[in-house]
C-alpha positions in Angstrom: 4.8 -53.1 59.3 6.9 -49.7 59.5 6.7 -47.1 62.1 5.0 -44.7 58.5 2.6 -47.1 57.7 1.2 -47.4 61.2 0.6 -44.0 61.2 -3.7 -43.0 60.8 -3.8 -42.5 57.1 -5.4 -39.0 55.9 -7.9 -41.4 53.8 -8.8 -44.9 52.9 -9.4 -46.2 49.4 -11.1 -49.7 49.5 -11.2 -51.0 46.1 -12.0 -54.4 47.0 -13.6 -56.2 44.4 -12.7 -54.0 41.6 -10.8 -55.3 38.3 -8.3 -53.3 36.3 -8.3 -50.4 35.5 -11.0 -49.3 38.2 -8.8 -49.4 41.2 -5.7 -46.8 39.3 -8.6 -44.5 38.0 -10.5 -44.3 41.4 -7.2 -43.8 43.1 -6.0 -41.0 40.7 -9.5 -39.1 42.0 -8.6 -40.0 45.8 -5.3 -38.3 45.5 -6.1 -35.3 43.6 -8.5 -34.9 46.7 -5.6 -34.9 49.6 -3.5 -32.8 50.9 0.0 -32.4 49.9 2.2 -34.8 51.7 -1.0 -36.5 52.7 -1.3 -40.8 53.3 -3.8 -42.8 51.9 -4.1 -46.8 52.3 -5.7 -48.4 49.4 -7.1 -51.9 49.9 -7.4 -53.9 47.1 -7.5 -57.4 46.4 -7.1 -57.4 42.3 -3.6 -58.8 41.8 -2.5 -56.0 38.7 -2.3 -53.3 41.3 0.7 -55.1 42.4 2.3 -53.4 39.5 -0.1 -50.9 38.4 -0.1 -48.7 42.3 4.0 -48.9 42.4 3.8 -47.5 38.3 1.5 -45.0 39.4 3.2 -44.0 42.3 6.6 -43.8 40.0 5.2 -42.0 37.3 3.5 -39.5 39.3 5.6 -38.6 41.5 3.9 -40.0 45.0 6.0 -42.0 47.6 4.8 -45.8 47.9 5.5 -45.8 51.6 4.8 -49.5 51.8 2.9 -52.0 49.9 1.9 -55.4 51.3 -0.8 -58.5 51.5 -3.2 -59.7 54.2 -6.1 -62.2 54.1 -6.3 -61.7 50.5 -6.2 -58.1 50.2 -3.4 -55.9 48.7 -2.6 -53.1 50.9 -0.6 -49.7 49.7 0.4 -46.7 51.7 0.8 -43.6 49.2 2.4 -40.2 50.5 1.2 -37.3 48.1 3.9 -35.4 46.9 4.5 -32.2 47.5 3.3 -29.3 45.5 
């Protein structure tokens, strides 16, 4: 794990146990609520957010710190972008 990702994140999304699209949509609203320049940690363990988070991420202009798995949970680390 990288010295960012070890860092306390500013929130946590769990999403575990959600299906496509639930996890994007409720991580859309969990953004919109940070700060700029913020991190959140989404955990997830539906295998689309794989490429749906790094997408978002792209398309939205956030930074995908670091993406990664563990005991069956995806695991993202999203810095907000700045205003």
């Amino acid at each position: 794990m990288s010295q960012q990702s070890a860092d306390i994140p500013d929130a946590i999304l769990d999403a575990s146990g959600l299906n496509c699209p639930e996890p994007v949509m409720m991580l859309h609203n969990k953004v919109r609520d940070l700060p700029a320049g913020g991190l959140l940690k989404v955990i997830a363990t539906d295998p689309s957010t794989r490429r749906d988070i790094p997408k978002f991420c792209l398309f939205l202009g956030h930074e995908l710190v670091e993406q990664g798995e563990e005991a069956g949970s995806y695991l993202y680390w999203i810095r907000k972008k700045l205003d």
